[in-house]
N, C-alpha and C positions, 0 to 999 in steps of 0.2 A: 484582755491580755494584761497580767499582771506585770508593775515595772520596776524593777530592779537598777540599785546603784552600790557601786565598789567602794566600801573603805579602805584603804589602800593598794596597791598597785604592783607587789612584790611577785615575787616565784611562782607561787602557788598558784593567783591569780591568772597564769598562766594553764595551770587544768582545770581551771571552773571555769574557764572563758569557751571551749566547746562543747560543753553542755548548754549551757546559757545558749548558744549558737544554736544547737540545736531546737530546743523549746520554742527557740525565734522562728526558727521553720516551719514550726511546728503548733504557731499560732498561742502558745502559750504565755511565753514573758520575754522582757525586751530588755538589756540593761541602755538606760538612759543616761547616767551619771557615773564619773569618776573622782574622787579624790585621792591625793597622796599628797605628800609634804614636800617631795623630789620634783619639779617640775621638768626634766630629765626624762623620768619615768612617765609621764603625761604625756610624752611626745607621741608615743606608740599607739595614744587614742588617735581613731578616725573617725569618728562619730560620739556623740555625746557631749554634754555638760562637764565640765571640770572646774576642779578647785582644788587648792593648797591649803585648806586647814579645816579641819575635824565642822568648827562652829557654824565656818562660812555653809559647808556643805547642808547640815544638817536643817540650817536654817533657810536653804536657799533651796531645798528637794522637799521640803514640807509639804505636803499636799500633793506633789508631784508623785510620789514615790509609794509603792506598798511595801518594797524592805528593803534592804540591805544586805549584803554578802560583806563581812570585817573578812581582811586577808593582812594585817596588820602583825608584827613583830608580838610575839605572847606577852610582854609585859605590859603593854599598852590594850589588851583585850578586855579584861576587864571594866576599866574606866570607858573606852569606847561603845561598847556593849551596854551599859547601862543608861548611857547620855542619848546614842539612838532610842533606845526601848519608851524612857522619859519624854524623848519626840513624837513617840506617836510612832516609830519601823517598829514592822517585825523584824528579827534579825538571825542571821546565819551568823556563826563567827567558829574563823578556824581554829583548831584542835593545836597545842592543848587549853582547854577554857579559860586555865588562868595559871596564875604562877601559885597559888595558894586554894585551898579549901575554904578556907574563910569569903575569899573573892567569889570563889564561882557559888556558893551561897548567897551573896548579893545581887548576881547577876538573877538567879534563879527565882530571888523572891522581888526584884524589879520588874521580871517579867509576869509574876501574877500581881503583883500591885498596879500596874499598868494594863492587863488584858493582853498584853501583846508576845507571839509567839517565838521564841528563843528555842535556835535548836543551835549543837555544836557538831561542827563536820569532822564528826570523826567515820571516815570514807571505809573505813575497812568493816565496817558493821554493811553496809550496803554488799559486799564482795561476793562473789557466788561460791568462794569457799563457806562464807556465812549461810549463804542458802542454803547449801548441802548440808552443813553439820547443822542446820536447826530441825533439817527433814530427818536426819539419823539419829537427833535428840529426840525428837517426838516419837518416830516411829518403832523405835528401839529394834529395827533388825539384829543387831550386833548383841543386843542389851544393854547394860546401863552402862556410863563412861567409867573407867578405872581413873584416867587419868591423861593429861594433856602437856604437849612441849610445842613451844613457840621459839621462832630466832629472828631476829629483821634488823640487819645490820647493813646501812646506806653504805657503805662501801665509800667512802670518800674523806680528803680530809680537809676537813674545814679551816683548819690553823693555815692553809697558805690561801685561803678565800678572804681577803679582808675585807671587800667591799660586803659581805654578808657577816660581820664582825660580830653585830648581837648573839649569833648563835653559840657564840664561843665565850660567852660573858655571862657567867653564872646568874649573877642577878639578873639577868632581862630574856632565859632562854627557860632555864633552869636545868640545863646539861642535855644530853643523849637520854636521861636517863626520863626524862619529861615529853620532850619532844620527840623522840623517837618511837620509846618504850611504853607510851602511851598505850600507844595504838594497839598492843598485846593486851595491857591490862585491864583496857576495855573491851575487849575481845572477850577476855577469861570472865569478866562482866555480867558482860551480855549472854555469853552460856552457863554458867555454874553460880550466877548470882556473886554477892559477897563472901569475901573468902573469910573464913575465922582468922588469921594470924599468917604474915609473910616475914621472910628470913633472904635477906639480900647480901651481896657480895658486889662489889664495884670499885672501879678504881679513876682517877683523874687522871688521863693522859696527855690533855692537851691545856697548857699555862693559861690560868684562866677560867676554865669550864670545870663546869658541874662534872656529874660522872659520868665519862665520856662509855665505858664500858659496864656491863649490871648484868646479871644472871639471879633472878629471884626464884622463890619456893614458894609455893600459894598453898595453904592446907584448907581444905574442909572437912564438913565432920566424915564425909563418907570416901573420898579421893583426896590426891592433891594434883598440883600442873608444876610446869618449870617453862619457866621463858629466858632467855636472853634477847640484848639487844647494845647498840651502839654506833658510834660514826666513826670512832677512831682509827679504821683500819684503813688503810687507803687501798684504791685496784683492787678491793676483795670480788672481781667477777664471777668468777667458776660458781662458789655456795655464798649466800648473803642470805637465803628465806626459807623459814618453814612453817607450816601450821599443820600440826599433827593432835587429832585424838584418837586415842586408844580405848575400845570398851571390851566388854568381858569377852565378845565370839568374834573380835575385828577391829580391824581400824579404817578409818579417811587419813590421808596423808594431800599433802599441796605444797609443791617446793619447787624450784627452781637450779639443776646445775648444769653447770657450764652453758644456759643460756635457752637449755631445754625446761619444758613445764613439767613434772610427774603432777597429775591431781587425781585419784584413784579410790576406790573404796575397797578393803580386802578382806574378805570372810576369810574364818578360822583354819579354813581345809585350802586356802591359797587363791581360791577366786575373786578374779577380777573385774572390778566396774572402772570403766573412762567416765569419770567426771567431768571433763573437760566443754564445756558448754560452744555450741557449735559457735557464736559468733562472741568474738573477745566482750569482759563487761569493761563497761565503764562507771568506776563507784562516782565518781564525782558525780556524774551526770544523773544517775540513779540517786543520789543523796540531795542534790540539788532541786531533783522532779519530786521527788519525797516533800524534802521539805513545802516547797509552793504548793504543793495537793493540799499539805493541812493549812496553809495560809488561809486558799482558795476555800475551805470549806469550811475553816473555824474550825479544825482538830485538833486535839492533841498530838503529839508527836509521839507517839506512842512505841512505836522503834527504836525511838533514840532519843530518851525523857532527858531534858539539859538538869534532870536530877539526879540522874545514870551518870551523866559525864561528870560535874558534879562530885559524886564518889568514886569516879575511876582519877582524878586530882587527890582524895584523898589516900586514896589506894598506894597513890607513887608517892605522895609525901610520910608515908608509912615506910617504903621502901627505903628511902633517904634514911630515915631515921635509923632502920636497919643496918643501913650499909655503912654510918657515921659510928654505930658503936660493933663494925667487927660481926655483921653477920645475926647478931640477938635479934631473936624472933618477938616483931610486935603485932599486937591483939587491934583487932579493928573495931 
């Protein structure tokens, strides 16, 4: 059983904790250890090791421990990520990789300078929306893609959250437009490879934060996609998601309104396929068993190369760039 311990203690840590659960059932992996700097947030362990700072942990789980899951604020991911890897974990650390392309470059060539495996959870690459469109990639019923629209809008507004303040602090989140919209543009990624040149539109709505709202244009040589994304909006219930591709004889579409799921595949002539997979997934949990497989076996991460996520940080800091000068389309 492989043993697992949490760098930090926050939100999220709350959907990787029933997987983890899970696996433990399941004879797999165990988490052992917690750290966070809140002693507050420690409370809520009932089992396990804990500590209040990054050093103590890392030096007191040595030998103990085969990795680590970072659940740590994104400006701190970096530096945390590399300091494990340099211990001797393998490490999990949550999306998005870093505040910078230059970082998640360091984290990436730490973990081959060290041997040790670094994957970043970005959950929506495990989705079974992802299943389906790499089955309708491959197997081109439809034919080839034309072109793709994304939306993922958290619905919520963080300006009256201060006890989660970072997310609203440009420097330490890097806006809606990083943290949220990630998750699309590793998505567009993961399907169509590298895009040639994005053209972005965004605006700052909440005092303080990066670009709370963003609607980008991805070109490649043969299609392009469109994504938006954001957190500004508050109580957006009814519409908040979409992952839609379009190919020359059909489409898959997977959205969500008013609380209902549409996940569909729809030939040219109006036919319909239920996508809808008979038991709910859970990406966490799938990304979690993913990654401890290559742990467990010495593999790459091949799914989800932390050199993929990587250039989906550069991806969005191309965006920004974009969105700072009015929309001008830059080349990757």
């Amino acid at each position: 059983m492989l043993k697992v311990g949490f760098i930090g203690f926050g939100s999220i840590t709350g959907a990787h904790l029933p997987g983890y659960q899970k696996l433990a059932r399941e004879g797999i992996a165990q988490v052992e250890a917690y750290c966070d700097q809140d002693p507050l947030m420690l409370e809520k362990v009932t089992e396990g090791r804990v500590y209040t700072a990054i050093d103590d942990f890392l030096e007191g789980e040595r030998g103990r421990l085969d990795a680590v899951d970072i659940c740590l604020p994104t400006y701190l991911h970096a530096d945390a990520a590399i300091r494990a890897l340099e211990a001797g974990f393998h490490v999990m650390v949550e999306k998005p990789m870093a505040l910078t392309y230059a970082d998640a470059q360091r984290m990436c060539e730490t973990a081959q300078k060290t041997g040790r495996t670094l994957m970043v959870a970005q959950c929506c690459r495990f989705s079974d929306f992802m299943t389906e469109a790499k089955k309708y990639m491959a197997r081109r019923p439809f034919g080839r893609p034309i072109t793709a629209s994304f939306k993922r809008d958290f619905g919520r507004s963080l300006a009256n959250r201060p006890t989660r303040g970072w997310f609203t602090q440009e420097a330490l989140s890097g806006g809606a437009i990083l943290d949220v919209h990630i998750h699309d543009a590793d998505v567009m990624q993961a399907l169509f490879g590298m895009p040639v040149s994005v053209s972005t539109g965004a605006m700052k709505v909440i005092p303080g934060d990066g670009y709370s709202l963003c609607a980008t244009n991805y070109y490649y040589p043969s299609m392009f996609a469109q994504c938006t994304g954001g957190w500004a909006i508050a109580n957006n219930s009814v519409y908040g998601r979409l992952s839609r591709i379009d190919f020359e004889y059909g489409h898959i579409i997977d959205t969500t309104v008013d609380g209902k799921r549409i996940f569909r595949a729809c030939d040219y002539k109006g036919h319909l396929t239920d996508l809808t997979p008979a038991e709910p997934v859970d990406m966490y949990e799938r990304e979690i068993r993913y990654f401890l497989g290559c742990v467990e076996r010495g593999e790459p991460v091949s799914e989800n190369p932390p050199e993929q996520s990587a250039q989906s940080i550069r991806i969005v800091r191309a965006e920004i760039e974009s969105a700072d000068n009015r929309g001008m389309c830059v080349t990757l």
